[in-house]
N, CA and C atoms as an extended XYZ file, in Angstrom:
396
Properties=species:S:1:pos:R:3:atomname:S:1:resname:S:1:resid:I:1 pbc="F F F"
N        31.706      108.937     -118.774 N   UNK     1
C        33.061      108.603     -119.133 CA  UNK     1
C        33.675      109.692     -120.009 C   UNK     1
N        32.967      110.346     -120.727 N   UNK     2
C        33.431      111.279     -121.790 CA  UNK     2
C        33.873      112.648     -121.104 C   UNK     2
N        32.827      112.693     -120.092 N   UNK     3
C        33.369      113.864     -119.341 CA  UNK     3
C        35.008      113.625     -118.198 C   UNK     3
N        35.147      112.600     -118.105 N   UNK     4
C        35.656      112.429     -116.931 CA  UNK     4
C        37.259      112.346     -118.047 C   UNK     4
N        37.212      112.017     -119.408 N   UNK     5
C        38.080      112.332     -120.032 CA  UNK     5
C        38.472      113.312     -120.903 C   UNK     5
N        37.671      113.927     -120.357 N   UNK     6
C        37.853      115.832     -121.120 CA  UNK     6
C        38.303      116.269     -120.165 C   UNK     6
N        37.719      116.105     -118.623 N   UNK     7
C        38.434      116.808     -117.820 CA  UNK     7
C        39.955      116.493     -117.417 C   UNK     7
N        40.225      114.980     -117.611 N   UNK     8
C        41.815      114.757     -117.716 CA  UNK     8
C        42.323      115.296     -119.152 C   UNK     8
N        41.991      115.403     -119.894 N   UNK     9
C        42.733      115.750     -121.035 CA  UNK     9
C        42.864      117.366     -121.070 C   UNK     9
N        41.749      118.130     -119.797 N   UNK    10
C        42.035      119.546     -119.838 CA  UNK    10
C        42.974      119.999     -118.591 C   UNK    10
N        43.149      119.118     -117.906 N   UNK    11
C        43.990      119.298     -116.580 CA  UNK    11
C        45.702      118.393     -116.938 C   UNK    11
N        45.711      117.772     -118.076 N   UNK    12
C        47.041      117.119     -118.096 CA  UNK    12
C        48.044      118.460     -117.711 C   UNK    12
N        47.803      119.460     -118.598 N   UNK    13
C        48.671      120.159     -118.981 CA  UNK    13
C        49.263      121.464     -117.831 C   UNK    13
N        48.324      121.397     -117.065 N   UNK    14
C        48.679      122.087     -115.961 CA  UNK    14
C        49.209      120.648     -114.617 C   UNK    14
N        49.081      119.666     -114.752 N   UNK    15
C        49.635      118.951     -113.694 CA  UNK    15
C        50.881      119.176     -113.735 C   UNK    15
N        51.952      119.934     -114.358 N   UNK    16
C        53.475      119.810     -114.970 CA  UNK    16
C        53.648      120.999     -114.977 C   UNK    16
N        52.801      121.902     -114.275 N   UNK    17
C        53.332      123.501     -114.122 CA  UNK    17
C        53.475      123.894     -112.636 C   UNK    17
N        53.139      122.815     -111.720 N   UNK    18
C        53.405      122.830     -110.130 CA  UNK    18
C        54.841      122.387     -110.017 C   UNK    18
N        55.551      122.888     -108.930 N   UNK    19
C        56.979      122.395     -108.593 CA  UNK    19
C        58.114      123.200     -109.182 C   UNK    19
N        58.982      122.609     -108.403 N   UNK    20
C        60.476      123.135     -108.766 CA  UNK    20
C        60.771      122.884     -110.618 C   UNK    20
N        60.918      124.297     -111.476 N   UNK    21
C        61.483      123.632     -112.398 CA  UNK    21
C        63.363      123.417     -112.847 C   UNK    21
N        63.544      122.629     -113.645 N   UNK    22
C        64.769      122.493     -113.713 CA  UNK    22
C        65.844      123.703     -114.110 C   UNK    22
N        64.626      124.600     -115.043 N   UNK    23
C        65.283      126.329     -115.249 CA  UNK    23
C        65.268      126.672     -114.448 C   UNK    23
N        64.918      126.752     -113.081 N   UNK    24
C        64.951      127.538     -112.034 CA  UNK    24
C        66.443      127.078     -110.931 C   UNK    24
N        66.420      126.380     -111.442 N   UNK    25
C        67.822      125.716     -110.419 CA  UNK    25
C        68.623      126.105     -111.080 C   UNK    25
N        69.638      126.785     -110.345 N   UNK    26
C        71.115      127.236     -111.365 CA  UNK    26
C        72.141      125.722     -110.708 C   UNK    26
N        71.626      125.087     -110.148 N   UNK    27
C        73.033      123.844     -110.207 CA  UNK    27
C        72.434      123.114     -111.542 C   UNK    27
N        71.309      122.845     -111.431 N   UNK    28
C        71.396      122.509     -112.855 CA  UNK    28
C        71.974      122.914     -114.300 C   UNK    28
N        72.354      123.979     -114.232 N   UNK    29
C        72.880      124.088     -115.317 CA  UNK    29
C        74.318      124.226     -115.356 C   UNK    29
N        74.938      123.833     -114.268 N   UNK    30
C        76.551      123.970     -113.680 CA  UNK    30
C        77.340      122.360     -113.262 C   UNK    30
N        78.443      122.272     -113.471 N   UNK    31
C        78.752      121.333     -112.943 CA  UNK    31
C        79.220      121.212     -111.634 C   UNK    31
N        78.095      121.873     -110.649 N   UNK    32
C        78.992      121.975     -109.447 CA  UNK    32
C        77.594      121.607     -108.488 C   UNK    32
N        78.035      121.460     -107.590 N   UNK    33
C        77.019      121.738     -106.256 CA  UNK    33
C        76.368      122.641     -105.784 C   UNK    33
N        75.649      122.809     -105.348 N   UNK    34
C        74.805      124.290     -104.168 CA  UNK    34
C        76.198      124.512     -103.568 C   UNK    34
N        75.618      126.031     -103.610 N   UNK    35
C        76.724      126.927     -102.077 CA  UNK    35
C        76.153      126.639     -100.962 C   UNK    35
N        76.951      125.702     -100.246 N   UNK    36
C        76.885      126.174      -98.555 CA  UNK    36
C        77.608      127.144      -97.740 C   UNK    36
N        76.566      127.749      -96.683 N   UNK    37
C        76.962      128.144      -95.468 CA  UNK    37
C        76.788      127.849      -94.228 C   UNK    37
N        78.047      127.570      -93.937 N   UNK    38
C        78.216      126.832      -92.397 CA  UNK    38
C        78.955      127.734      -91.240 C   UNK    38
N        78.119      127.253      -90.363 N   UNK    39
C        78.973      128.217      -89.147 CA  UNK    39
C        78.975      126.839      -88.056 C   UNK    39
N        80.073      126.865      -87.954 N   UNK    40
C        80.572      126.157      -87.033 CA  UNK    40
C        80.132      126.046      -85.211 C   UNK    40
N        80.844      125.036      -84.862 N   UNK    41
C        80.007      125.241      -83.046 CA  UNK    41
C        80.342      126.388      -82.400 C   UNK    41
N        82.618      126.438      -83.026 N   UNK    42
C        83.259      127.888      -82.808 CA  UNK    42
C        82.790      129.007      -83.553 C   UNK    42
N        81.194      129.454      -83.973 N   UNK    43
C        80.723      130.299      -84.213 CA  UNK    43
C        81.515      130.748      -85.816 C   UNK    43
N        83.014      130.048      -86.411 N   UNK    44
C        83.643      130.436      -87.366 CA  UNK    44
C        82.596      129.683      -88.460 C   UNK    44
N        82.129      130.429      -89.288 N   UNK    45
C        81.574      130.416      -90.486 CA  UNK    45
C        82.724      130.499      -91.752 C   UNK    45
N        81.911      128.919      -92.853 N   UNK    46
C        82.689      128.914      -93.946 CA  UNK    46
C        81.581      128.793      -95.348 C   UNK    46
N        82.444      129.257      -96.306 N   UNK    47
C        81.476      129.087      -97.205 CA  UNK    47
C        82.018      127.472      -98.536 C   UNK    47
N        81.039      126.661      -98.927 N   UNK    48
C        81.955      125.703      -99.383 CA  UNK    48
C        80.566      124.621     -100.784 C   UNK    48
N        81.108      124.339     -101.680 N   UNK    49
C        80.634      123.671     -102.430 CA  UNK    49
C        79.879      121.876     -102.134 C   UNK    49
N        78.866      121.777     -102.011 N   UNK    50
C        78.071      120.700     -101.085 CA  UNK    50
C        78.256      119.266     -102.883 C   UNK    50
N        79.330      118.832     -101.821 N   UNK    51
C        79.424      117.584     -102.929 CA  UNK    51
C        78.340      116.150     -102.832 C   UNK    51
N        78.028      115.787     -101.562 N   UNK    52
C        77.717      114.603     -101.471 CA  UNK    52
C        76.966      115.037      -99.612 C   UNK    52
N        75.580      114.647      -99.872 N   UNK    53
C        74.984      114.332      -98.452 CA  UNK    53
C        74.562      112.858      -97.905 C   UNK    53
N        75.544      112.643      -96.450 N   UNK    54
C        74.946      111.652      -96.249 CA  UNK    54
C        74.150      111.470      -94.913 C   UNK    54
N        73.983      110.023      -94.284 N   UNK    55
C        72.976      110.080      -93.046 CA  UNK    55
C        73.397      110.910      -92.180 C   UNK    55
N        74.995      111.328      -91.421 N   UNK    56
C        74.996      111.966      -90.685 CA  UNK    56
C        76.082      112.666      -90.598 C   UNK    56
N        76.452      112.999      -92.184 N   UNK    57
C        77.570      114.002      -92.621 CA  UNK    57
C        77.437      114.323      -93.673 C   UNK    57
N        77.861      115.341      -94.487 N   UNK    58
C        77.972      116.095      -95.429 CA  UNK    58
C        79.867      115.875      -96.011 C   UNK    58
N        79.733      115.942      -97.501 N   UNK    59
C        80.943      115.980      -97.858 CA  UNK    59
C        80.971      117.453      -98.455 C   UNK    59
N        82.355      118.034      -98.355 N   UNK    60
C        81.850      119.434      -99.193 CA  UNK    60
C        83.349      119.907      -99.726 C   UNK    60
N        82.904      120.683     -100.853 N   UNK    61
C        84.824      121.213     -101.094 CA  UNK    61
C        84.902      122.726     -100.552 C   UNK    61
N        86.070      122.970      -99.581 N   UNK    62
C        86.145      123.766      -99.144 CA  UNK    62
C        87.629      124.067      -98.886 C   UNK    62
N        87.982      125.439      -99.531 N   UNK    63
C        89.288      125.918      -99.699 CA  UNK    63
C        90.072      125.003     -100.430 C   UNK    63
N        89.903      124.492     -101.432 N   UNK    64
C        90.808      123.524     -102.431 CA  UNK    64
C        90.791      121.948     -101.861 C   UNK    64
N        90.269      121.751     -100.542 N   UNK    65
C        90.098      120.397     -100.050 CA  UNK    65
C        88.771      120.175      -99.996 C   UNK    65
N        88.271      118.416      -99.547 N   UNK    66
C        87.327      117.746      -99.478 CA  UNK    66
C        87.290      117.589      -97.927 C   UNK    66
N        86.463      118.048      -97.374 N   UNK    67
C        85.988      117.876      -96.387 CA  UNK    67
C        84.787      117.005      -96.195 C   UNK    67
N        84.765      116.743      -94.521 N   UNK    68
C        83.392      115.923      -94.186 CA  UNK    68
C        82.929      116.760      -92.975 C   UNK    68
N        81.844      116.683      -92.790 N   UNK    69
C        81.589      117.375      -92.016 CA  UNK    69
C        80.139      116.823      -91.327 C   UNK    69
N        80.310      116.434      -90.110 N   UNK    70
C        79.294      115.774      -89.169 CA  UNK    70
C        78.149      116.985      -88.947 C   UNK    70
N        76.906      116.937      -89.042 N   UNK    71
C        76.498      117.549      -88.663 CA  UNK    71
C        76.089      117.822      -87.195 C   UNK    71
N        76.384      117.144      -86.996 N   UNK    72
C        76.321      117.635      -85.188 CA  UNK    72
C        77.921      118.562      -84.453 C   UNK    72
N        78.399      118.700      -85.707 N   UNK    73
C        79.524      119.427      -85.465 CA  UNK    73
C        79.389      121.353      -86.248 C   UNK    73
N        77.910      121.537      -86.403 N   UNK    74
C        77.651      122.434      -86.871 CA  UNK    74
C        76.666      123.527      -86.374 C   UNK    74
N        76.345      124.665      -86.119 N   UNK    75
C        75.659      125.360      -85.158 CA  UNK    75
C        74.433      125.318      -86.470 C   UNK    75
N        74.836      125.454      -87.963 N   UNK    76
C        73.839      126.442      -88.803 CA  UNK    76
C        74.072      126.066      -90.199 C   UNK    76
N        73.669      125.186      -90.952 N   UNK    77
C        74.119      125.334      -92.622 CA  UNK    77
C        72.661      125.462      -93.390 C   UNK    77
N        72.895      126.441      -94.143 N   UNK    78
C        72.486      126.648      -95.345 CA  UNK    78
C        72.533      126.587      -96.614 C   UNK    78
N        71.806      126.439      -97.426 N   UNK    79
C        72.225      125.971      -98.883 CA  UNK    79
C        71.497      127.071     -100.105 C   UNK    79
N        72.521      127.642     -100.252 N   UNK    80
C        71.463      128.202     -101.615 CA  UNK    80
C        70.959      127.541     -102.534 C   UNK    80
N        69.733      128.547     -102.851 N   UNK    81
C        68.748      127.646     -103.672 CA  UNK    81
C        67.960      126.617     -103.522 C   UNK    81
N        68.292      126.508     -101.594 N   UNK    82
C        67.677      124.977     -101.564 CA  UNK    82
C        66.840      125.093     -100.138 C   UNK    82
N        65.504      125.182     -100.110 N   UNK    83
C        64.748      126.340      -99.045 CA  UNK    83
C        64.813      125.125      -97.629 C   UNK    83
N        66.000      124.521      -97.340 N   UNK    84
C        66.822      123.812      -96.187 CA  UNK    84
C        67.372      124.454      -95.032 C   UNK    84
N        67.264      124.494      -94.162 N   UNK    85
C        68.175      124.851      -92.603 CA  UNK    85
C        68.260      123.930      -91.638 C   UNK    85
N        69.536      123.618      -91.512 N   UNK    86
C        70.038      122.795      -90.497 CA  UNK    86
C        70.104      123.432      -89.709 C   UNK    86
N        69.669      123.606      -88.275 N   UNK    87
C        70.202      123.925      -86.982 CA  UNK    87
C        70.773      123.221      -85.764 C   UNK    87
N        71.601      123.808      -84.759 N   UNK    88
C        72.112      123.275      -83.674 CA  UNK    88
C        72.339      121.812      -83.689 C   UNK    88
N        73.180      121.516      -85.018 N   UNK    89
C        73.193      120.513      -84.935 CA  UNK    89
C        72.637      118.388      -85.415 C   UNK    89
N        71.424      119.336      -85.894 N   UNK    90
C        70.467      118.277      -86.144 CA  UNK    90
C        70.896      118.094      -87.738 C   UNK    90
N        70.647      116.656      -88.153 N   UNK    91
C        70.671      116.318      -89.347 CA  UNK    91
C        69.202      116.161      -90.296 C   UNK    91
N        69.511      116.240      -91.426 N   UNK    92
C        67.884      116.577      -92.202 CA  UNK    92
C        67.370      115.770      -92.155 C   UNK    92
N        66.145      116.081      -92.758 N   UNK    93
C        64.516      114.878      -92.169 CA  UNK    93
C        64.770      114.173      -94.086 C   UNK    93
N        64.535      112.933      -94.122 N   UNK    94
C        64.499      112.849      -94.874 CA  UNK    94
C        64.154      112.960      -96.685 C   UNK    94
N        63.261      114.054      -96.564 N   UNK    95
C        62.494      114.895      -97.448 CA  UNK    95
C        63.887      115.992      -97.789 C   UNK    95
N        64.427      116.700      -96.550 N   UNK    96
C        65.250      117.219      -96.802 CA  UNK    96
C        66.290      116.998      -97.109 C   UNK    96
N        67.131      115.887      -96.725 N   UNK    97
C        67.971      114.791      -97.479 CA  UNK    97
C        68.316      114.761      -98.903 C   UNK    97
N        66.813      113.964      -99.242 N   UNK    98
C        66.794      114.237     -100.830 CA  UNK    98
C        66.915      115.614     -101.177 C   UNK    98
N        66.526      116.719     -101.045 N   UNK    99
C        66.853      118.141     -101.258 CA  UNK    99
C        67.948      118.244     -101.733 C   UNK    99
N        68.373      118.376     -101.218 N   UNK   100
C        70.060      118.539     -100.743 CA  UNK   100
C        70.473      117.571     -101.654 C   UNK   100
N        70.847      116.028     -101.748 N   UNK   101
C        71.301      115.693     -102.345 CA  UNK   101
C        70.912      115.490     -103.946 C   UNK   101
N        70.009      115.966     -104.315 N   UNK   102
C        69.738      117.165     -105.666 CA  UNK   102
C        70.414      117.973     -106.380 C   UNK   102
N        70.381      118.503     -105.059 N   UNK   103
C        71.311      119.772     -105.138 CA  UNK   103
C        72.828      119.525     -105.074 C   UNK   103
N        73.429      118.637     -104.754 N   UNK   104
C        75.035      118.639     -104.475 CA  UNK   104
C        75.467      118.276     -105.742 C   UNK   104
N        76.901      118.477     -105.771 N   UNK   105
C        77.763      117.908     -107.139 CA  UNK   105
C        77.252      116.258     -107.631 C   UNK   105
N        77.213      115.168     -106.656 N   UNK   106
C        77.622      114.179     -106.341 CA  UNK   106
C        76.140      113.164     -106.038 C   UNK   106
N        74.272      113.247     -106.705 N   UNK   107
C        73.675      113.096     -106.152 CA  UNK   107
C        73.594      112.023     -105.532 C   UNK   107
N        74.141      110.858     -106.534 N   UNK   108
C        73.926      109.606     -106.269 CA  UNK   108
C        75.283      109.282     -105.265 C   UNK   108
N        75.526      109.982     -104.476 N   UNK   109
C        76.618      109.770     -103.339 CA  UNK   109
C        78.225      110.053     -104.252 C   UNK   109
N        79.190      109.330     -102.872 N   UNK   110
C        80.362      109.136     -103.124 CA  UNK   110
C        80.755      107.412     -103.200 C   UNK   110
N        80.889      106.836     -104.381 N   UNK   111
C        81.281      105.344     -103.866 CA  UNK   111
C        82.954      105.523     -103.939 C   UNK   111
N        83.250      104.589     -103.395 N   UNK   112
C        85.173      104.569     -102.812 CA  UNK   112
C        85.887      104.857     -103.894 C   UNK   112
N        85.616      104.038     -104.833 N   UNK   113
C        86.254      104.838     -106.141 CA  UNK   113
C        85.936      106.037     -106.732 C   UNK   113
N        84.918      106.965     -106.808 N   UNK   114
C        84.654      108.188     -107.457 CA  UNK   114
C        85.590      109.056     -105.961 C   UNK   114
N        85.074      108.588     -104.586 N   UNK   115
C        85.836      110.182     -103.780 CA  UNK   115
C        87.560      108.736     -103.371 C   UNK   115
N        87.753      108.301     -103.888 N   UNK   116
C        89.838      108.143     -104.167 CA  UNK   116
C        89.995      109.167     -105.767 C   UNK   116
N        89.350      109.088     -106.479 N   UNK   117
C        89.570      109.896     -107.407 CA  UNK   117
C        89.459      111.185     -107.136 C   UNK   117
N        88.319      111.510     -106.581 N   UNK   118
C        88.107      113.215     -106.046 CA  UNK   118
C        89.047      113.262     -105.484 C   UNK   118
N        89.217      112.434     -104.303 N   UNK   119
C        90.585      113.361     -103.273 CA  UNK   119
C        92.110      113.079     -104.198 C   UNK   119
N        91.978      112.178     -104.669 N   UNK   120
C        93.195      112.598     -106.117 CA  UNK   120
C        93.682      113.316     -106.843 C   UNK   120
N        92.311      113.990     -107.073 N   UNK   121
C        92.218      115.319     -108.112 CA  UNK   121
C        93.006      116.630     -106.968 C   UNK   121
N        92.129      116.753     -105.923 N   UNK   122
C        93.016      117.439     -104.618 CA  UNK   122
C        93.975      116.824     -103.749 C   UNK   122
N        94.564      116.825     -104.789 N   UNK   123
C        95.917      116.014     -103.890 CA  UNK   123
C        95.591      115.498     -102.018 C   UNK   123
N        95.283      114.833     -101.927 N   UNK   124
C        94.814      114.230     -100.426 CA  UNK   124
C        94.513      112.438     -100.123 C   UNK   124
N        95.160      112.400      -99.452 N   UNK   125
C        95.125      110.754      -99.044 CA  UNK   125
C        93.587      110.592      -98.413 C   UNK   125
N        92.998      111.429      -97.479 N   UNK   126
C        91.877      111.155      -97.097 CA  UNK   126
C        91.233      112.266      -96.708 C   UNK   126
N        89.806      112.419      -96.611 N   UNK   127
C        88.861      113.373      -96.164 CA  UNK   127
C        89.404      114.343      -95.448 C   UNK   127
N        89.401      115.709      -95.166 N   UNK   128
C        89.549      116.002      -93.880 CA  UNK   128
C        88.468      116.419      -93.320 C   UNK   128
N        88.754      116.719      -91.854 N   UNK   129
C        87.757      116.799      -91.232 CA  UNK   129
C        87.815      117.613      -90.075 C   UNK   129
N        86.607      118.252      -89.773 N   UNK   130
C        86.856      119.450      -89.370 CA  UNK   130
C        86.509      119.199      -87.162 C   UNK   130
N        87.565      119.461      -86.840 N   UNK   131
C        88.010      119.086      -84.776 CA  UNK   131
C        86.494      119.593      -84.502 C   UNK   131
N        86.733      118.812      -83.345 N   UNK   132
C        85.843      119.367      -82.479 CA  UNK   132
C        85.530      120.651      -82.015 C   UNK   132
């Protein structure tokens, strides 16, 4: 028994030196979201602030508005800082999910009252959203 609690009492201290730390994330220390990059199906690539991820869209601020953005309406997004790639379309696995929504402005989502206030703040009645 004595050994088996020397060896936890000599390993506590390295169990807490594996993983992402919170100095290492620069959204952490910002009030903003990860940078995304998105390129679209029309191959047009944007770059935009990742507010809120959900099951099968992304909210993001882009060019002074709030956008949504389906991911199946996307060829490619990336996130800095956040070792994630969406491709052709597909939405994240749930591991990656949480990632991401870590990483965004907004982790614990958008409820109706926080994005009527966001799109308030940017003057906008509702989401926009980006055509087919």
């Amino acid at each position: 028994m004595r050994r088996f609690l020397m060896i936890v009492f000599c390993a506590a201290p390295l169990a807490c030196q594996f993983g992402t730390r919170v100095g290492a994330l620069a959204v952490a220390h910002e009030p903003t979201g990860t940078a995304a990059t998105i390129t679209l199906l029309s191959g047009r690539s944007v770059s935009a602030e990742l507010l809120a991820v959900g099951d099968t869209d992304i909210t993001m601020l882009w060019s002074d508005s709030v956008w949504s953005l389906q991911y199946a309406r996307a060829r490619k997004m990336t996130f800095s800082g956040v070792p994630v790639t969406l491709n052709n379309g597909m939405g994240p696995t749930p591991t990656d999910r949480d990632r991401l929504r870590l990483a965004s402005r907004f982790p614990q989502g958008l409820s109706p009252d926080l994005e009527a206030r966001l799109l308030a703040a940017h003057h906008q009645a509702a989401l926009a959203a980006f055509a087919p």
